[in-house]
C-alpha positions as CSV (number, residue, x, y, z in Angstrom):
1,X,-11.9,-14.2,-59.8
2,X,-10.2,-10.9,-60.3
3,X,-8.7,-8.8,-57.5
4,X,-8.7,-4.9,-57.2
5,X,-4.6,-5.0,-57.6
6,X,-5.1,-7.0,-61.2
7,X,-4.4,-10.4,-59.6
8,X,-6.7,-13.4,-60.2
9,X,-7.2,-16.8,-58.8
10,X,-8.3,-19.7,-60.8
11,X,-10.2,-22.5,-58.9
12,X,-12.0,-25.6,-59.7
13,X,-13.1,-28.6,-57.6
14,X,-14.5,-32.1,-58.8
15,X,-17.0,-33.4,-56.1
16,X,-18.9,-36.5,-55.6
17,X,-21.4,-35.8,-52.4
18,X,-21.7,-39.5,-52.4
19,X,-18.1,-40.3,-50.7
20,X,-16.5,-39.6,-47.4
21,X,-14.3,-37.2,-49.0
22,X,-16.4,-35.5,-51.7
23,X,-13.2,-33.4,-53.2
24,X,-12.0,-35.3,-56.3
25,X,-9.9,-33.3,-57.3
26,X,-9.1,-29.5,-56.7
27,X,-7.0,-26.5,-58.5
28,X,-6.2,-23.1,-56.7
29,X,-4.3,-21.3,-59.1
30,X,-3.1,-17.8,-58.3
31,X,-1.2,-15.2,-60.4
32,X,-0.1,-11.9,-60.2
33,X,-1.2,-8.8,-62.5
34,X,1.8,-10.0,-64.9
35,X,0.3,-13.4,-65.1
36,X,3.5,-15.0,-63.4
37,X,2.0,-17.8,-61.0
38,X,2.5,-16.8,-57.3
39,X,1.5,-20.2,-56.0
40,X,-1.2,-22.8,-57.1
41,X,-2.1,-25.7,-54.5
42,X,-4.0,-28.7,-56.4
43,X,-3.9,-32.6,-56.5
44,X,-2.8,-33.9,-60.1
45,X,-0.6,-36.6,-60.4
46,X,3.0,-35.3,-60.5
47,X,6.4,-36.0,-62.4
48,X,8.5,-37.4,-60.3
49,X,6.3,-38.9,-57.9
50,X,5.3,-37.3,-54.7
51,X,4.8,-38.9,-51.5
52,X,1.5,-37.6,-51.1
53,X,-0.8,-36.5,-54.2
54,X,-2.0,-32.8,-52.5
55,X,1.0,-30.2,-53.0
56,X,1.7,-26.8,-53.6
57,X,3.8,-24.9,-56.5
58,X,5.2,-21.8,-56.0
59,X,7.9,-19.7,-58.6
60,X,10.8,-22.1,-56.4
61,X,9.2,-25.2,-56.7
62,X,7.0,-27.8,-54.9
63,X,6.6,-28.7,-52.0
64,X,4.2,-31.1,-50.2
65,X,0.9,-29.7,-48.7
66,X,-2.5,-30.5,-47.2
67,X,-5.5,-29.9,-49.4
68,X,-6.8,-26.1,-48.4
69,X,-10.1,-24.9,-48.2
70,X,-11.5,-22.1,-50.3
71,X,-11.3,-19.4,-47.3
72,X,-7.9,-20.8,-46.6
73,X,-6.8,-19.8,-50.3
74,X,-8.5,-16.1,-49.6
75,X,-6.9,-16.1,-46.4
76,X,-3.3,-16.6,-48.1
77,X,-4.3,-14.4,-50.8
78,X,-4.9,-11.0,-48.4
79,X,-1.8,-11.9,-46.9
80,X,0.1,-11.7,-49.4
81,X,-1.5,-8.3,-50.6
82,X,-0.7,-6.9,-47.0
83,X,2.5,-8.0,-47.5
84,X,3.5,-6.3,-50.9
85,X,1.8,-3.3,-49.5
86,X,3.9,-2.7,-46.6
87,X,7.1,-3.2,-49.1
């Protein structure tokens, strides 16, 4: 999905509708017109190990984080936008 400022986010989720918690796995990956990553929440495996398996990456690391919804990621996104705006 491409934004009007040339910024796009990246998603895909693996579901099984059969289980109590359907999300398999999940990637949120969004980047800035340059293509540098501003943050990308999923649930891969991770090297070194991470307490929990949901985190987020961001250009100063990663850090732990619960497993957002889609609107949540949108949500974060126009913040951010508001944000660089009003620099």
């Amino acid at each position: 999905m491409q934004f009007r400022d040339g910024s796009e986010l990246h998603f895909r989720e693996f579901v099984n509708l059969a289980l109590d918690e359907p999300r398999l796995m999940f990637a949120y990956h969004y980047q800035g017109p340059d293509k540098r990553l501003i943050f990308r929440y999923d649930n891969a495996l991770h090297r070194p190990p991470l307490p929990k398996r949901e985190h987020k990456h961001t250009p100063s690391g990663v850090e732990i984080a619960p497993a957002p919804k889609l609107r949540e990621i949108l949500d974060e996104i126009l913040q951010a936008m508001k944000r660089d705006r009003s620099l």
